[in-house]
N, C-alpha and C positions, 0 to 999 in steps of 0.2 A: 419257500413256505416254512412257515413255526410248526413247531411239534402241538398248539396249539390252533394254527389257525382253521377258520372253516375249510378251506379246502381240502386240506390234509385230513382234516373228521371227514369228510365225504367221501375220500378215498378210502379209507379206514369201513363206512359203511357201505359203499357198493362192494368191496372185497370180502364181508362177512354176506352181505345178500347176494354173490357168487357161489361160498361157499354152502349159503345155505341152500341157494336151488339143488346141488347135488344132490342134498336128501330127499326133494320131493319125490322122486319115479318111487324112492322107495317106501315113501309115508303113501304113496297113492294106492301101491301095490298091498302093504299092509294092512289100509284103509277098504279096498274090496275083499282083501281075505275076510276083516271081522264083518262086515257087509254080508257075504255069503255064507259065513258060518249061522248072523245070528238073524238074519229075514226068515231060512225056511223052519228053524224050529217056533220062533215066534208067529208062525200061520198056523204052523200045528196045535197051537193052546188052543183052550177051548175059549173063546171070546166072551168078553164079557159085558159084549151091548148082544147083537143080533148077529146071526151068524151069517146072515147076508153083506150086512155091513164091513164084518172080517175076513170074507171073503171073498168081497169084491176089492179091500185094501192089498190083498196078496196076488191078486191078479194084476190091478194095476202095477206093484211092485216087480214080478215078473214080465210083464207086459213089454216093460218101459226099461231096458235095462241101462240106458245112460243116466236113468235119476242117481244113481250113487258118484259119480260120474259129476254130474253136476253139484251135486252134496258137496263134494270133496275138491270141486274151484272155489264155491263160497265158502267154504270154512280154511282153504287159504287166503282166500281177499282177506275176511277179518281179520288173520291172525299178523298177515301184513299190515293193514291198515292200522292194529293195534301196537305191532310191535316199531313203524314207522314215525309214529306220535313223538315218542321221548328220544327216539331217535334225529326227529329234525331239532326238536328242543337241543339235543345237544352237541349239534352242529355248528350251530348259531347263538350258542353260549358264550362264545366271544364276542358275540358283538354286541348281546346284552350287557356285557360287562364294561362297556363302555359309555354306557348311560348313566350310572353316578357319576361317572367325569364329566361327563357335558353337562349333566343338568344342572351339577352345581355353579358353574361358571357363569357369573353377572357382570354388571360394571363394577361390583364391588370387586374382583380378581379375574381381570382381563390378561393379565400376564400370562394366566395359570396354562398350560402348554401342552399334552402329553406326549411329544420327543420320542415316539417308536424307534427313533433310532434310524439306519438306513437299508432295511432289508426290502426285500422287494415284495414280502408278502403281501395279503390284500386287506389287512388290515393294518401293517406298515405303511402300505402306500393310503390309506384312507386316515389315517393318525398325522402324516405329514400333509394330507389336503385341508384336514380340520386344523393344526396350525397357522397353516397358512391363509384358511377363511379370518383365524383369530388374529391375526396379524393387520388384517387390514379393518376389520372390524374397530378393534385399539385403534388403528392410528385414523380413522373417520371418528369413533369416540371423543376420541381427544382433539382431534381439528373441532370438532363440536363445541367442545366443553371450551377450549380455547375462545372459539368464537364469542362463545354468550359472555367470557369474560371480560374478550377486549370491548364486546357493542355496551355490557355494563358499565365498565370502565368512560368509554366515551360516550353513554347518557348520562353517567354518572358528574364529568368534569363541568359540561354547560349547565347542570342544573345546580351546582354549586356556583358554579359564575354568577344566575341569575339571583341566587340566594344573599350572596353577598351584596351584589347592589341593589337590592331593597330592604336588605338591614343598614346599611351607608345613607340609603333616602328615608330610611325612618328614624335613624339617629340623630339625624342632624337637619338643619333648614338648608335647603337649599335655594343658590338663585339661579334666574332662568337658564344662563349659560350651563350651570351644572343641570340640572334638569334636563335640558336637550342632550348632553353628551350622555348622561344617564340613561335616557331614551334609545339614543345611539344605540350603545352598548347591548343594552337588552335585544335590541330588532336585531341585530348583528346573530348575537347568542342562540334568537330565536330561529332565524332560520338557517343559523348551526345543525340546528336538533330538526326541524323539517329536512337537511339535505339528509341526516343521518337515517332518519326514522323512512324519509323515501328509499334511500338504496337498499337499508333493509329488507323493505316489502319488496323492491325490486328483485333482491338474490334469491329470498324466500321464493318468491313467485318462479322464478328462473328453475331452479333446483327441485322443484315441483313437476318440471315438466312441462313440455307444449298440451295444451288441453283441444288446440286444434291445429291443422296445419291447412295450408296454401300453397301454390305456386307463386312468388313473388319475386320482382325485376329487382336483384341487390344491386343491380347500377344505377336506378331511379332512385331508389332510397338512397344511397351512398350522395347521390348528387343534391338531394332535397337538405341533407345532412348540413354538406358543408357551405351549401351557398349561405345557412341559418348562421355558419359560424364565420364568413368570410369579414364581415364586419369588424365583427373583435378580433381577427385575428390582423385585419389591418390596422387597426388602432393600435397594437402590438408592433406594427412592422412585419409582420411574417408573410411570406406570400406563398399562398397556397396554390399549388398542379393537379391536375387531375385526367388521368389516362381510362377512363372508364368505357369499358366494353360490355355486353348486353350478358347476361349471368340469371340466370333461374336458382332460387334457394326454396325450399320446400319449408316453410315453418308460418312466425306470425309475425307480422308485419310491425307490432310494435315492442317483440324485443328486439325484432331487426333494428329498426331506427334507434332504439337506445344502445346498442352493442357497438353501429358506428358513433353515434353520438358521443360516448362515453371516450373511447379512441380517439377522436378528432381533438375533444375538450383536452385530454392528456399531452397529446401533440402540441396545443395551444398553451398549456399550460405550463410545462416544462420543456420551454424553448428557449432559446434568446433572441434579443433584439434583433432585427432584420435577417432575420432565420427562415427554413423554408419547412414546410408540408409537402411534401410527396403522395397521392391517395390514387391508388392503382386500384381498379376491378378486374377480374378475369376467371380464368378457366381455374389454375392451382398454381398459388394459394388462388382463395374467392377475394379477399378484400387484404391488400398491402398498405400499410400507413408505416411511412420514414416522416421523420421527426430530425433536426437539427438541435438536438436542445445540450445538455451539459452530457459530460462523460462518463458511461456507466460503467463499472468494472464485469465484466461477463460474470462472473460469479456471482455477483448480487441480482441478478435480472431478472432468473424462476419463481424468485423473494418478492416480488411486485405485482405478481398474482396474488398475492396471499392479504385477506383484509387487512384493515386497517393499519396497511403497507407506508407509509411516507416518504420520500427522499423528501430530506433535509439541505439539498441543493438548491439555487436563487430560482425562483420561475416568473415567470411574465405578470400570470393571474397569482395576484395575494387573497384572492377571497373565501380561499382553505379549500376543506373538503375535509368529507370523511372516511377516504380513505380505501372507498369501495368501489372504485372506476373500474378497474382491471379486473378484480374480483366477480366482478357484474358480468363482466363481458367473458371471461371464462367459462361462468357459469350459464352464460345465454348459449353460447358455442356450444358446448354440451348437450344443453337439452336441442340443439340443431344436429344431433349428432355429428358435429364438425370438432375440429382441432385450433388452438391458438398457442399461437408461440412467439417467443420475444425473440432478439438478439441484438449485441451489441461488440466491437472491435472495438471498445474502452476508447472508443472517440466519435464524435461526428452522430450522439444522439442514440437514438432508440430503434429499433425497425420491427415492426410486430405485423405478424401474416397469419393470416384466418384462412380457412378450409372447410369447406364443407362437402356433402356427396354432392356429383352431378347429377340433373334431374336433364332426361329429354324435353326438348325446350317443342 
């Protein structure tokens, strides 16, 4: 403890409210001497209402001899409850003292820290928990501000694209072949900016929270999933396995279907030719997807959660994206209070395993 902290003033105030009980036998005993001295001469005056009235007050006073007795706990309660007021005040004068340091702290100085240093007292140890709330605080802050920068950034580059080919189609005549390609282009750009502006609402939605939950079969989902994507990934050459066993997951059914969705589409996407999908259901992990695609270096892996993520390596599908697949599905996990994690042996592809709580089936 500090020669300042509350504990230490509390110690410091029970040991003075010890020493001041001592005195009370003697303030009490005191307090019936002037009691006794000055009730019987004051019955003796001569009264100055009715002499009945002063005389029935000095009977009652005799009467009744614990009234002084009681006189004399109530005039120590107040002088307690009096003199206990500025006394808590300055127990807990440390920890008011910690109120212009918090409250000044915004986003404008999220660094600002106050570093108690490593003592173990209890406002030591409460200086290094508000650190460490401020710590994570900043770095959600800034994953924030990060974020709006890149989603600005990437509304920002397709609405430029589109900008430019219609100042190119108002500049000049065009003939039908450029016109079509012109066309092209824009449809392309446009629904750039629909995948973008959907995954958005999607993370948004996700990071919100389940607004209801269910009991739902994630091995029926998982299978409705990928039989939608068996197609293109045969057109690809990739041939997809599926080991699914019967899995209860407590949430909603359709960030369910978007979480495997978005995993299957990645598998699909950054594969190679005649490559394989692997999509396991079960008990732990809830849902397994291996991928055969290009080679990841295990350090860049936990990077591929993080929006507007890209590997710049060959993939199957060239039809972009924005960037927010893994991101999405992170984010879905989450609010299923489940877990997702990558991993890779810098060969032979991606492996990503989801977890959720078990639910009695």
């Amino acid at each position: 403890m500090t020669a300042g902290s509350p504990a230490r003033r509390m110690l410091l105030v029970g040991a003075f409210l010890l020493i001041a009980a001592q005195f009370v036998p003697w303030a009490s005993a005191r307090f019936l001497d002037l009691w006794s001295d000055f009730v019987p001469p004051l019955c003796s005056l001569e009264p100055l209402g009715s002499p009945a009235e002063s005389s029935y007050l000095c009977i009652q006073l005799y009467r009744h001899p614990s009234i002084p007795h009681v006189l004399i706990r109530l005039l120590f309660v107040l002088l307690l409850a009096a003199a206990c007021v500025p006394l808590i005040r300055w127990c807990l004068r440390p920890v008011r003292d910690l109120v212009p340091l918090i409250s000044d702290v915004g986003p404008q100085n999220l660094g600002h820290r106050l570093r108690p240093g490593s003592g173990s007292g209890e406002l030591a140890r409460l200086g290094r928990a508000i650190d460490d709330m401020m710590d994570r605080i900043a770095v959600g802050y800034e994953a924030q501000r990060r974020f709006a920068a890149d989603a600005s950034h990437e509304l920002r580059t397709p609405l430029a694209v589109q900008r430019t080919l219609i100042e190119v189609s108002m500049a000049h005549t065009l003939s039908a072949d450029q016109v079509d390609l012109l066309t092209a282009q824009l449809l392309q750009t446009n629904e750039r900016n629909e995948r973008l502006i959907e995954g958005l609402l999607v993370l948004s939605e996700s990071d919100r929270g389940l607004m209801s939950s269910t009991p739902l079969r994630l091995d029926e989902i998982t299978a409705a999933v990928v039989d939608a994507h068996r197609k293109r990934a045969a057109e690809a050459g990739i041939t997809i396995t599926t080991h699914l066993r019967p899995r209860v997951v407590l949430g909603e059914q359709v960030l369910l279907e978007r979480l495997v969705s978005n995993l299957v589409q990645n598998a699909v996407k950054y594969n190679r030719e005649e490559g394989t999908i692997d999509v396991r259901v079960g008990d732990t992990p809830a849902l397994t997807i291996v991928n055969t695609g290009d080679d990841i270096p295990p350090d860049e892996v936990s990077a591929l959660f993080e929006p507007f993520r890209r590997r710049t390596a060959a993939r199957i599908d060239h039809s972009g994206g924005a960037g927010l697949g893994l991101a999405i599905a992170r984010s879905i996990t989450r609010a299923h209070d489940g877990t997702i994690a990558a991993s890779s042996t810098g060969q032979d592809g991606l492996r990503v395993d989801v977890s959720f709580p078990l639910v009695a089936q």
